[in-house]
C-alpha positions in Angstrom: 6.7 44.5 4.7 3.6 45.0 2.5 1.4 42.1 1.4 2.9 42.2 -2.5 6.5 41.9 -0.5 5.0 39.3 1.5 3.8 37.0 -1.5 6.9 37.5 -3.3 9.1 36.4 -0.6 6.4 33.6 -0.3 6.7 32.5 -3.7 10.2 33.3 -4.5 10.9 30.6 -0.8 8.6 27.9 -2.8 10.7 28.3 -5.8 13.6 28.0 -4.3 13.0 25.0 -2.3 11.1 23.5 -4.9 14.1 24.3 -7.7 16.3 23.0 -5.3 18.5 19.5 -6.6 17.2 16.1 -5.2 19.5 14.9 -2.3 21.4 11.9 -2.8 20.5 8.8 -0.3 23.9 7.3 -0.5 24.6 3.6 0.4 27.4 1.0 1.1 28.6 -2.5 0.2 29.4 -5.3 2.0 31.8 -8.1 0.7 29.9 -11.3 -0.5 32.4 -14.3 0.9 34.4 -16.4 -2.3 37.4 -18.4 -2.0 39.5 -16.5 -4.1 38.6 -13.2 -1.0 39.2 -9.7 -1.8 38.8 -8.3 1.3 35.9 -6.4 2.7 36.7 -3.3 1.4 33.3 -2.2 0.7 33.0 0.5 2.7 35.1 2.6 0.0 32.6 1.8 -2.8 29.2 3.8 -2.8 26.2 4.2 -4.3 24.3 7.1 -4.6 20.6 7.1 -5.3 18.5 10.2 -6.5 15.2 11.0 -7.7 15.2 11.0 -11.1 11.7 12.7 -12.2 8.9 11.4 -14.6 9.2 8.0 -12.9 13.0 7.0 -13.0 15.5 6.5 -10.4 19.6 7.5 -10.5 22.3 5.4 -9.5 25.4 6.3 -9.6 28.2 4.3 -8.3 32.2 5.5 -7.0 35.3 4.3 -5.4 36.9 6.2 -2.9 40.1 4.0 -3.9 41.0 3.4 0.0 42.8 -0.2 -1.3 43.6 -0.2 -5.0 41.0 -1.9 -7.1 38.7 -1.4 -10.0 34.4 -1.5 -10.0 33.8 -3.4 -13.9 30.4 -4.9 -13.1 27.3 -3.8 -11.7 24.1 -6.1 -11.3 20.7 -5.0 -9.9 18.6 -8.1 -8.6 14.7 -6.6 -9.4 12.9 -10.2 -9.0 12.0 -10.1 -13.1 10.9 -13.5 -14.0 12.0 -15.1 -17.1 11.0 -17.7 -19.6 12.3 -19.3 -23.0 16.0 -18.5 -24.3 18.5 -16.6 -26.7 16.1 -14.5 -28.8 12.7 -16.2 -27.6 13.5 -15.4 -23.8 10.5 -13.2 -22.3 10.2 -11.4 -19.5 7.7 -11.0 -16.6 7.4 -7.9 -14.9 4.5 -8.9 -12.2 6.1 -7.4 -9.3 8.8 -6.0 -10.7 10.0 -2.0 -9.5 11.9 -1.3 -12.7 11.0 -1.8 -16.5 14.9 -0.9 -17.3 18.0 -0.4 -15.5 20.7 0.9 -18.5 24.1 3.0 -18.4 23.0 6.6 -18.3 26.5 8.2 -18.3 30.5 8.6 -16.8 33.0 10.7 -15.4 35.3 11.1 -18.9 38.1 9.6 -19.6 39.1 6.6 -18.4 35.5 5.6 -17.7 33.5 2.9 -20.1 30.5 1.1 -19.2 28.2 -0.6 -21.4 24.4 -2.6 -20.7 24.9 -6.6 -20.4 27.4 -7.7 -18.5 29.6 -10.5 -19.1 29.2 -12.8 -17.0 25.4 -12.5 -17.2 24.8 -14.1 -13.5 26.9 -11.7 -10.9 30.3 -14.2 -9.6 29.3 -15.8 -6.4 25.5 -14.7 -6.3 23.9 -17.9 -6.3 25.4 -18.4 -2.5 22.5 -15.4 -1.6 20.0 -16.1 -4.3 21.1 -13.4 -6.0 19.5 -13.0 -9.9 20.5 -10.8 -12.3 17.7 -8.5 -13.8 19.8 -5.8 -15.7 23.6 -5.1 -15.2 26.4 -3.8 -17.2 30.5 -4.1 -17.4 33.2 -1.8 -18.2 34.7 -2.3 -21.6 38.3 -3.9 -22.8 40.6 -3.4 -20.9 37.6 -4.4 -18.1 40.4 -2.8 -14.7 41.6 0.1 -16.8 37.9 1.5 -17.6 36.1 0.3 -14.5 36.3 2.7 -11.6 39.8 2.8 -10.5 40.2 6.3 -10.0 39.2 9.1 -6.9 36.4 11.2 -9.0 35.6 8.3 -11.8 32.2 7.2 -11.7 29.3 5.7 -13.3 25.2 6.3 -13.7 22.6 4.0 -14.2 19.2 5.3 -15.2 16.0 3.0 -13.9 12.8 3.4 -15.6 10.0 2.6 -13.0 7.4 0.3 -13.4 4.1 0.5 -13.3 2.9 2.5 -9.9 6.4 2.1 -8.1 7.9 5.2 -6.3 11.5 6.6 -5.6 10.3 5.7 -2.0 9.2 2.0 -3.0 13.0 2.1 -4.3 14.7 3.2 -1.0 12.4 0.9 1.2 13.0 -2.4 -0.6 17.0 -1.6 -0.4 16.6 -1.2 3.4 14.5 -4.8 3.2 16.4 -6.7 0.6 13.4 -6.8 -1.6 15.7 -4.9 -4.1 19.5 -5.5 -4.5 22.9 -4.4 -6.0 25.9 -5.7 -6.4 29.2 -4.9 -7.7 32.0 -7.4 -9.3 35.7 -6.0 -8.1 38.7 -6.4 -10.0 42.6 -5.8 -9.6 42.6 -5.8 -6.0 45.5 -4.7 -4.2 49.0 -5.6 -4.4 48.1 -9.7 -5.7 44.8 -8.9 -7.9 42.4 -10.2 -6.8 38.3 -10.0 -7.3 35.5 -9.9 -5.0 31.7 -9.8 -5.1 30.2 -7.1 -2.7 26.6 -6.3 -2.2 24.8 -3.4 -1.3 24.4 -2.7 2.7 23.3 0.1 5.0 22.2 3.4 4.0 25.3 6.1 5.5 24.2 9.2 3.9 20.7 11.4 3.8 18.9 7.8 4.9 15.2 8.3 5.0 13.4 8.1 8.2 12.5 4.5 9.2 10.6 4.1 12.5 11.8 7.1 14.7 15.1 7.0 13.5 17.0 10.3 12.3 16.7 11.0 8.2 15.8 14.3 6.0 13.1 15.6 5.2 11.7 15.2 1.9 12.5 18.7 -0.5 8.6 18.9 -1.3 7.5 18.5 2.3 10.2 21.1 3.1 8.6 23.6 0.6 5.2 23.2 2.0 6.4 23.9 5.9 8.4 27.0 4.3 5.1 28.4 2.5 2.3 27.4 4.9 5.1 29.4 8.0 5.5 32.7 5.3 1.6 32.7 4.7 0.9 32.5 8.8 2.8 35.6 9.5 1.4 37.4 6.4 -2.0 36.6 7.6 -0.8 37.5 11.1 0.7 41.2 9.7 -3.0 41.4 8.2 -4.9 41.2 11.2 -2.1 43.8 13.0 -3.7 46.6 10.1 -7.0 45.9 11.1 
């Protein structure tokens, strides 16, 4: 292979990798205890987390429908801090990850979310100190357009504050610094709800102290290039 070949290959393997679609971190959720007990079913509901570029973060939420039910509300607990009320209510960022959390977009029919949700506070969350930064609900009829279905599903779109990092993101889930959780309607046979929270990371997890995770698409690219450009510089020195 001539040098020209050489840098094609090299640049064609960057683009490539580089081009490549974020990988999803994909999480779980674990029930949050109530009297009126849905079950822990949470391990059929998950939450995929992506890279969203230019300083945003994707969530998108599904259920695997392993026990009949329906996902209508979603909350996201980002330690804002407010003050006043109604239409003088302010909000204080300080320390905040995310300037925005809103509905991004759905699977089609039989999927419709909107921002707000009703109730404001997530059912049950004061039991873990759980507060409500930005959420939204499925519309009338709340079971029928929640996620009820294998396939539906929903997207959030987080706008990052300040210097905060899609890695800033994925840390404080693993920590508890940052939260989500899900209201749960029309489960099973008798109907009833449940509050479930977000737990462990199952899927592409980052590597935390040792443990096994992916490696990150940029870092990934480099190793690719920096191996192509040692054996061109290696075929160099082999003319000489």
């Amino acid at each position: 292979m001539n040098k020209k070949s050489m840098a094609a290959a090299v640049a064609l393997g960057l683009g490539l990798s580089l081009a490549a679609p974020a990988m999803a971190v994909t999480y779980d959720f674990s029930s949050l205890v109530q009297a009126n007990g849905g079950g822990n079913i949470g391990s059929q509901f998950t939450m995929d987390v992506t890279d969203g570029g230019s300083g945003s973060v994707l969530f998108k939420f599904w259920n695997t429908l392993g026990t009949a039910s329906s996902i209508t509300d979603i909350y996201f607990d980002d330690s804002v801090a407010y003050s006043g009320s109604g239409a003088n209510q302010t909000a204080d960022y300080t320390g905040a990850f995310f300037n925005s959390i809103a509905v991004s977009g759905d699977s089609g029919s039989g999927v419709a979310f909107s921002d707000g949700a009703t109730p404001s506070d997530m059912p049950g969350g004061g039991a873990i100190s759980f507060t409500s930064d930005f959420s939204g609900d499925s519309d009338a009829p709340a079971s029928g357009n929640g996620l009820d279905a294998n396939g539906e599903w929903v997207s959030f779109l987080g706008t990052l504050q300040g210097t905060n990092t899609f890695e800033d993101i994925l840390t404080a889930l693993a920590s508890g610094d940052f939260r989500v959780g899900l209201h749960v309607q029309s489960i099973g046979t008798n109907g009833i709800s449940q509050t479930y929270v977000n737990g462990a990371c199952v899927s592409s997890c980052p590597e935390t102290g040792g443990g096994e995770g992916t490696v990150p698409l940029p870092g990934a690219a480099w190793l690719f290039g920096t191996a192509l450009l040692g054996f061109m510089a290696k075929a160099g020195r082999r003319r000489v």
